[in-house]
NUDREN-852604 format. One record per residue (C-alpha): residue number from 1; residue in one letter; x, y, z. Coordinates in nm, 4 decimals, padded with zeros to 6 digits, always signed. Layout:
residues N
[node NUM "A" [X Y Z]]
...
//
This chain:
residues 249
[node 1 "X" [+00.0000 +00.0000 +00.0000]]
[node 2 "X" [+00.0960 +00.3562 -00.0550]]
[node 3 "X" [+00.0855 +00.4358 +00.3150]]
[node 4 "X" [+00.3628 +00.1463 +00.4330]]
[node 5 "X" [+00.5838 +00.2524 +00.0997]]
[node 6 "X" [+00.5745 +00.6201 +00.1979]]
[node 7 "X" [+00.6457 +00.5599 +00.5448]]
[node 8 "X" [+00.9893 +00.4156 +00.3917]]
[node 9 "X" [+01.0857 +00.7794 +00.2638]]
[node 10 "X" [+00.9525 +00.9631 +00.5142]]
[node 11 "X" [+01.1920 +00.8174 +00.8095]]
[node 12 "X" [+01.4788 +01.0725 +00.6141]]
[node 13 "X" [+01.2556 +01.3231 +00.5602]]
[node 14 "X" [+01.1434 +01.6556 +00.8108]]
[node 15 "X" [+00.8076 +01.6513 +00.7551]]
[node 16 "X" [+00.5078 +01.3830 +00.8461]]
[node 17 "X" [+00.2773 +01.2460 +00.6021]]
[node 18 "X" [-00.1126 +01.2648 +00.6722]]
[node 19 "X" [-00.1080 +00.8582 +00.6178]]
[node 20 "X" [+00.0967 +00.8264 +00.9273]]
[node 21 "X" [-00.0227 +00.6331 +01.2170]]
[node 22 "X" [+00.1107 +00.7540 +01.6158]]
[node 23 "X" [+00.3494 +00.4649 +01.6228]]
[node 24 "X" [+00.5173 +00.6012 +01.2961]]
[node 25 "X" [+00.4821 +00.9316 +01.4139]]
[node 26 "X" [+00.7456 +00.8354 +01.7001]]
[node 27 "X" [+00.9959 +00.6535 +01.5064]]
[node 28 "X" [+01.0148 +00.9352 +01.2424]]
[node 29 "X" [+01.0496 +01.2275 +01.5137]]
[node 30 "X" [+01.3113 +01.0041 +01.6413]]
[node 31 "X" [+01.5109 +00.9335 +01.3283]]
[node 32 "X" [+01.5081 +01.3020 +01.2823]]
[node 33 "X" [+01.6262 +01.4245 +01.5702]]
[node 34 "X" [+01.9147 +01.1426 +01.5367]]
[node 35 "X" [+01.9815 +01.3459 +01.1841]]
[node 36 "X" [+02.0066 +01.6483 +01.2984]]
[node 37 "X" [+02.2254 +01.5526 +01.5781]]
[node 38 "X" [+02.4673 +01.4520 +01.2958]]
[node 39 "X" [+02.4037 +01.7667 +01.0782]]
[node 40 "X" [+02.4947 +01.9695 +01.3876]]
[node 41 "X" [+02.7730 +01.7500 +01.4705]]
[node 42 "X" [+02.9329 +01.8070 +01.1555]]
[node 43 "X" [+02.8616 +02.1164 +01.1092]]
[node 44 "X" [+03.0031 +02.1890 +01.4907]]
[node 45 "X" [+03.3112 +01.9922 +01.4034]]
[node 46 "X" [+03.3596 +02.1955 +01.0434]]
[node 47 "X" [+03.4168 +02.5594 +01.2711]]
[node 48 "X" [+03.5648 +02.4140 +01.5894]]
[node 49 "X" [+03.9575 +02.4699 +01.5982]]
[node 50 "X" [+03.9750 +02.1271 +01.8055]]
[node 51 "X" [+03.8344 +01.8127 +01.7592]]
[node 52 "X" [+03.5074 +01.7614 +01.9483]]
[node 53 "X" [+03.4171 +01.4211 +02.1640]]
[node 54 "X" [+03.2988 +01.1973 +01.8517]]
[node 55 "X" [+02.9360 +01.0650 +01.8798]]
[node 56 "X" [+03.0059 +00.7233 +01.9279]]
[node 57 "X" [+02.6489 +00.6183 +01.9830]]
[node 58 "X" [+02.4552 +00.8691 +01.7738]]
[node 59 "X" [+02.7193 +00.7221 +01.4795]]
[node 60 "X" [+02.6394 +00.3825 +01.5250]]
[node 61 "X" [+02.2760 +00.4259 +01.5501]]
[node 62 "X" [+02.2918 +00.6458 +01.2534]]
[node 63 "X" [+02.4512 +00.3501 +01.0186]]
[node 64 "X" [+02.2336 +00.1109 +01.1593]]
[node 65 "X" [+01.9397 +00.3282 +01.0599]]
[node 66 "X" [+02.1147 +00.3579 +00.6790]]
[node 67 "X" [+02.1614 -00.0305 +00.6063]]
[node 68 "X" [+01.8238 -00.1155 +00.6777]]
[node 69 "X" [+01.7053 +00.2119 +00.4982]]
[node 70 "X" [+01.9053 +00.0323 +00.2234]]
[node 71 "X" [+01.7523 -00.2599 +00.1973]]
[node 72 "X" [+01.4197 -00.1112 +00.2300]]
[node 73 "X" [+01.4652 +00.1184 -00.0968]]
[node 74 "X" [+01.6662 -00.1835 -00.2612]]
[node 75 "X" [+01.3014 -00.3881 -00.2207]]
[node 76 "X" [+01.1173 -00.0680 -00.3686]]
[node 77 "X" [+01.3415 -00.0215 -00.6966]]
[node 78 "X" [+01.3059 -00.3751 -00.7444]]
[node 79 "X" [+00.9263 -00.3440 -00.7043]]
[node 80 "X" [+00.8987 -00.0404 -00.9001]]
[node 81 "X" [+01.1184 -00.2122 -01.2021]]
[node 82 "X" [+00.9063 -00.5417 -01.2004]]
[node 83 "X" [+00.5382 -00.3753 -01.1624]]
[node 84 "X" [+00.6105 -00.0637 -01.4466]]
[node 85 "X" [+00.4373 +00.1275 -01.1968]]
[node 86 "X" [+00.4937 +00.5258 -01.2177]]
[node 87 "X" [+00.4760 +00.6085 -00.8951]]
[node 88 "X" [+00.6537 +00.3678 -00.7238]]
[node 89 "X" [+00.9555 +00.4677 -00.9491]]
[node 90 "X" [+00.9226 +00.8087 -00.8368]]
[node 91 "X" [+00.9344 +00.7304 -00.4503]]
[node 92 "X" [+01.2450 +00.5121 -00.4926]]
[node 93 "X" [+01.4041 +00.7508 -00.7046]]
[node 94 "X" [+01.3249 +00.9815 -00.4338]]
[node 95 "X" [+01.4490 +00.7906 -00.1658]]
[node 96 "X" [+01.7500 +00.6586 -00.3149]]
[node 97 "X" [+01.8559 +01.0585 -00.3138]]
[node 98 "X" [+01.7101 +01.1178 +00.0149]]
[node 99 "X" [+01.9161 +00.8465 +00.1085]]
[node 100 "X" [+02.2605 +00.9394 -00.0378]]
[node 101 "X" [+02.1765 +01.2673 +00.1224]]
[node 102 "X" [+02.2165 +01.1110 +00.4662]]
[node 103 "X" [+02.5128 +00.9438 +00.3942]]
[node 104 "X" [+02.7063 +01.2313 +00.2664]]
[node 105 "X" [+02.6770 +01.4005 +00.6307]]
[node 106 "X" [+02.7808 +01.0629 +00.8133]]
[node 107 "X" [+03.1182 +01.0549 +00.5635]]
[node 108 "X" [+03.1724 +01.4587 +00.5845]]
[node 109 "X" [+03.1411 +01.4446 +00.9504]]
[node 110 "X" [+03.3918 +01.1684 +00.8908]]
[node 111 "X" [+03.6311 +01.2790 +00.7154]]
[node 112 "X" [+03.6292 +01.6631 +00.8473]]
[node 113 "X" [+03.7345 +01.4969 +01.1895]]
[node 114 "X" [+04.0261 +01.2318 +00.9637]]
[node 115 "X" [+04.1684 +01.6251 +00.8484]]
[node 116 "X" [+04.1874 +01.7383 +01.1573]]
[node 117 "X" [+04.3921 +01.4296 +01.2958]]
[node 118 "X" [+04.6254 +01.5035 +00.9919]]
[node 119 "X" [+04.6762 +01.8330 +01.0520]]
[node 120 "X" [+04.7892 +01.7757 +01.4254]]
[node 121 "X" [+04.8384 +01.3769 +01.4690]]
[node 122 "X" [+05.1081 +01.4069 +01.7815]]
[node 123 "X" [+04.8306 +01.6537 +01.9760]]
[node 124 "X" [+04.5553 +01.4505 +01.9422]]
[node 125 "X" [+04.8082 +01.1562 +02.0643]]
[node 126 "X" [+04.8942 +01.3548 +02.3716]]
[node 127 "X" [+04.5609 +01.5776 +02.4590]]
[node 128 "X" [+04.2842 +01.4520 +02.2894]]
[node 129 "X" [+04.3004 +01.0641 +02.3482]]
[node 130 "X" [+03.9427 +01.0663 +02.4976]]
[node 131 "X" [+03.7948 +01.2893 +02.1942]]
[node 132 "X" [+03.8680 +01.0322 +01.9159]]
[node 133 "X" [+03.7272 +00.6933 +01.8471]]
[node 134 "X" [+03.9332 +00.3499 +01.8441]]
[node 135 "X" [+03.9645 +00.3535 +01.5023]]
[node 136 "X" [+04.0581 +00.7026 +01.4512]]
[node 137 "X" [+04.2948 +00.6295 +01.7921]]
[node 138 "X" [+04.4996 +00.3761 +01.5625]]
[node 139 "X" [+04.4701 +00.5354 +01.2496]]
[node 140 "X" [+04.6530 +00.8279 +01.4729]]
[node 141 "X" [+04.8965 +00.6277 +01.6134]]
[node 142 "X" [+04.9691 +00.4643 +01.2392]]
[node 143 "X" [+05.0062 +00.8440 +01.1053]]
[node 144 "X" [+05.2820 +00.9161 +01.3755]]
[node 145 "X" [+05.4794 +00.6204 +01.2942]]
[node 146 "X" [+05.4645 +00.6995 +00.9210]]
[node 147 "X" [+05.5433 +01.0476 +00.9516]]
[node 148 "X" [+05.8386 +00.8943 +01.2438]]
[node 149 "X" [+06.0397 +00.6690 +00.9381]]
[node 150 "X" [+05.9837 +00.9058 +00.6745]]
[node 151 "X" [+06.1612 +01.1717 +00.8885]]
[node 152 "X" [+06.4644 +00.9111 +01.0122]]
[node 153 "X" [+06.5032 +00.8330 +00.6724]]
[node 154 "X" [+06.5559 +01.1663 +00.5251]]
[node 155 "X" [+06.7707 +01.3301 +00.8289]]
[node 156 "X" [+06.9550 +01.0612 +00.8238]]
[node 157 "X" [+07.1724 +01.2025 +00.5578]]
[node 158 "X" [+07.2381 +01.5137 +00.7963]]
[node 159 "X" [+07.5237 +01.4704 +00.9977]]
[node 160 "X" [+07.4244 +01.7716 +01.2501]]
[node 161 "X" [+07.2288 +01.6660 +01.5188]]
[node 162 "X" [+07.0866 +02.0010 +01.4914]]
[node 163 "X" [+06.8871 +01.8849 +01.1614]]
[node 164 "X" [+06.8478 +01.5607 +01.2960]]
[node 165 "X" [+06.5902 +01.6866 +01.5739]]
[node 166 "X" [+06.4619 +01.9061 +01.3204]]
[node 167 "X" [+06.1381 +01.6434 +01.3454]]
[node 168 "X" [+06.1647 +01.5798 +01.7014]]
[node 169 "X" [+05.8006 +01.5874 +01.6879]]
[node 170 "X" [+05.8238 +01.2492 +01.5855]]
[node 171 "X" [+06.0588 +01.1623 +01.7799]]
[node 172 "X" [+06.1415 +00.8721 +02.0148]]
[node 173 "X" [+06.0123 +00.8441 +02.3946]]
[node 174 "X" [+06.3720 +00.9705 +02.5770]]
[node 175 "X" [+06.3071 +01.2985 +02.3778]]
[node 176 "X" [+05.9925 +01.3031 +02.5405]]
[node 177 "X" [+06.0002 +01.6228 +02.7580]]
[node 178 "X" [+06.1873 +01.8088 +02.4388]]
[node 179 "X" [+05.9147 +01.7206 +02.2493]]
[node 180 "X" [+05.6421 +01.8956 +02.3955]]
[node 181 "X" [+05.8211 +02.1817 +02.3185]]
[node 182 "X" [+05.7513 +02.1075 +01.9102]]
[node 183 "X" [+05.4734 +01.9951 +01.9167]]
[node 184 "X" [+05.1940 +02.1702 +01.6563]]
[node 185 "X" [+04.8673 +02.2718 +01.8255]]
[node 186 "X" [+04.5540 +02.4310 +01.7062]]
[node 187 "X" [+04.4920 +02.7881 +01.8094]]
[node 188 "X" [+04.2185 +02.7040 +02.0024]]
[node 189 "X" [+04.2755 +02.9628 +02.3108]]
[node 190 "X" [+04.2301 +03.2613 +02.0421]]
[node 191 "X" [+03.9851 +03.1099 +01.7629]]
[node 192 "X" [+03.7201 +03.3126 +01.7219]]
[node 193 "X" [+03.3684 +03.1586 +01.6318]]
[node 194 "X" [+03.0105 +03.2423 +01.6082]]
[node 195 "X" [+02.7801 +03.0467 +01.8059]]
[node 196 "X" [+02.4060 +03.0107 +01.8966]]
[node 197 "X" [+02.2592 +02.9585 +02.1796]]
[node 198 "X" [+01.9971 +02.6599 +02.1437]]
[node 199 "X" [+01.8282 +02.7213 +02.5300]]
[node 200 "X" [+01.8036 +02.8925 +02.7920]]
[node 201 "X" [+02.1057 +02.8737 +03.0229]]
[node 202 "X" [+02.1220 +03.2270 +03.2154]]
[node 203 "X" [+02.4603 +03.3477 +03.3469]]
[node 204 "X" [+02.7089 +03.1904 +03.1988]]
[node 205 "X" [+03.0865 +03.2207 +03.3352]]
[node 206 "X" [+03.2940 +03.2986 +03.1091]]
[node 207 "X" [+03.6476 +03.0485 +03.0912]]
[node 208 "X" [+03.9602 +03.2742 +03.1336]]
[node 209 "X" [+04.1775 +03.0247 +03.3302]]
[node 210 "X" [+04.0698 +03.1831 +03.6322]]
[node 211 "X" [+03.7464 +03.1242 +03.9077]]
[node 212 "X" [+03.6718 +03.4673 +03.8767]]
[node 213 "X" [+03.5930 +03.5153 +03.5087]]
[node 214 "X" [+03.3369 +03.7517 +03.3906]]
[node 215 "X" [+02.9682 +03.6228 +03.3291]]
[node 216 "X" [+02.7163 +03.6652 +03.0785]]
[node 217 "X" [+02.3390 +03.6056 +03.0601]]
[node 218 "X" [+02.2650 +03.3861 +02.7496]]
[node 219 "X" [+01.9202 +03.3633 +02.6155]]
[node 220 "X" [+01.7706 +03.0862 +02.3651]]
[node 221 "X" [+01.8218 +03.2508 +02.0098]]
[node 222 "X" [+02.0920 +03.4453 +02.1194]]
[node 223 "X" [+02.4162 +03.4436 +01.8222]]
[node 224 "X" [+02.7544 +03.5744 +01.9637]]
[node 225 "X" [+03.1194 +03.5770 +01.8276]]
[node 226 "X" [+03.3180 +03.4916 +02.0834]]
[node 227 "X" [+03.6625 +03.2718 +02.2196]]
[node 228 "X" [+03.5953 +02.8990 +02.1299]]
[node 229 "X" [+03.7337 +02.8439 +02.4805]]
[node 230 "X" [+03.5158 +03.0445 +02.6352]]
[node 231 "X" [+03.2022 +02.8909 +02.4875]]
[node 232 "X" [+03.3135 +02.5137 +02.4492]]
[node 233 "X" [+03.1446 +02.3414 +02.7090]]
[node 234 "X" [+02.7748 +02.4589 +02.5600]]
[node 235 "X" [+02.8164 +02.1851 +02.2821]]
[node 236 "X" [+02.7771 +01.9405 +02.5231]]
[node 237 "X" [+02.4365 +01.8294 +02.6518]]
[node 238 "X" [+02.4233 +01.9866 +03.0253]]
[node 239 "X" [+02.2378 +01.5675 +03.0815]]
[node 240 "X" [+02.3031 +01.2338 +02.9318]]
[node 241 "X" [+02.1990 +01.1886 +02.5463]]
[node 242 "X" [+02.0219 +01.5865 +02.5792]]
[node 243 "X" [+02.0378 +01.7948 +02.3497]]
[node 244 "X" [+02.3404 +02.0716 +02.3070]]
[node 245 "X" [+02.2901 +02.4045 +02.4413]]
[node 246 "X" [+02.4387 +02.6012 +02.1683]]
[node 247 "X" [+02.5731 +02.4875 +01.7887]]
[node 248 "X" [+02.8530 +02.6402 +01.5936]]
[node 249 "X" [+02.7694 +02.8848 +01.2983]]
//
């Protein structure tokens, strides 16, 4: 029936069809919010100098919800091809891009967080550990060690040991403490963003390394440009699998 086949599309889409029953209702408002929470993710992680805690769950939940979207548009295209019927080739066709939609923000949230790593592998090694996920963890750790031999091999030639630590970032563990020293990190203390605030979360103190910062009164709807540092801790859900306080323009 139209109803059940239109209830396939309309789990990726914003709006609710007429045809819906309550059930469906539920699953769809779900769904959605478990999109958006990837568009803002992504869209959080595209304008924040560091990387952000990665959405282990919401990921997982998210490519779950793709494969069996998958199969359920594979059924309808085969359907559609077999019957000849117009509109049922129009609502595959429809979800099929609908579909490739949603997995274009799952691989650009992705791979904006796989540039990141490259840009500063040994930092997200020594500081953000508990940001990444296992598989970005080792793909880290497998960056360092490439980066590691390609340096040894080309100092090597040097006979100053002045170019030879010229990649100490790379470097060995007894070079440890010189290390820090060379280490690239993203500007994150100065970074300037806009953000908006998502709720209503009154005075807000304001980070400046000290207990005594200055505070500020932020209203739902409110957009400010501001420190990154200052305004971090708003991206995070002030509960357990909430919703963020304030997103990243």
């Amino acid at each position: 029936p139209f109803a059940r086949r239109t209830k396939v599309l309309r789990i990726l889409f914003e709006k609710k069809s007429p045809t819906m029953e309550e059930d469906d209702d539920i699953e769809i408002n779900e769904n959605v919010k478990l999109y958006e929470t990837l568009k803002r993710a992504w869209n959080d992680e595209k304008n924040a100098p560091i990387l952000l805690k990665f959405k282990s769950t919401e990921v997982a939940r998210f490519q779950t919800l793709l494969a069996s979207r998958e199969r359920e548009i594979e059924e309808m295209e085969n359907s559609a091809n077999e019957s000849g019927d117009g509109n049922e080739m129009l609502l595959s066709a429809i979800g099929r891009e609908e579909l490739n939609r949603a997995k274009y923000v799952l691989r650009s949230y992705l791979r904006t967080r796989i540039k990141k790593i490259q840009q500063f592998p040994v930092h997200v090694l020594q500081r953000e550990r508990k940001a990444v996920s296992g598989k970005e963890l080792a793909f880290t750790e497998e960056l360092v060690k490439a980066y590691d031999v390609h340096a040894q091999s080309v100092l090597a030639n040097f006979p100053l040991k002045e170019y030879q630590s010229a990649f100490m970032e790379f470097g060995d563990e007894k070079n440890k403490k010189e290390e820090l020293t060379m280490v690239s990190h993203p500007n994150e203390a100065n970074k300037m963003v806009f953000i908006r605030i998502l709720e209503d979360v009154g005075m807000h103190q304001l980070d400046d390394g000290t207990d005594e910062g200055d505070k500020i009164d932020l209203e739902k709807g409110k957009i400010l440009f501001c420190k990154f540092q200052q305004f971090k801790g708003l991206l995070e859900s002030s509960e357990e699998g909430g919703t963020p306080r304030a997103e990243l323009l």
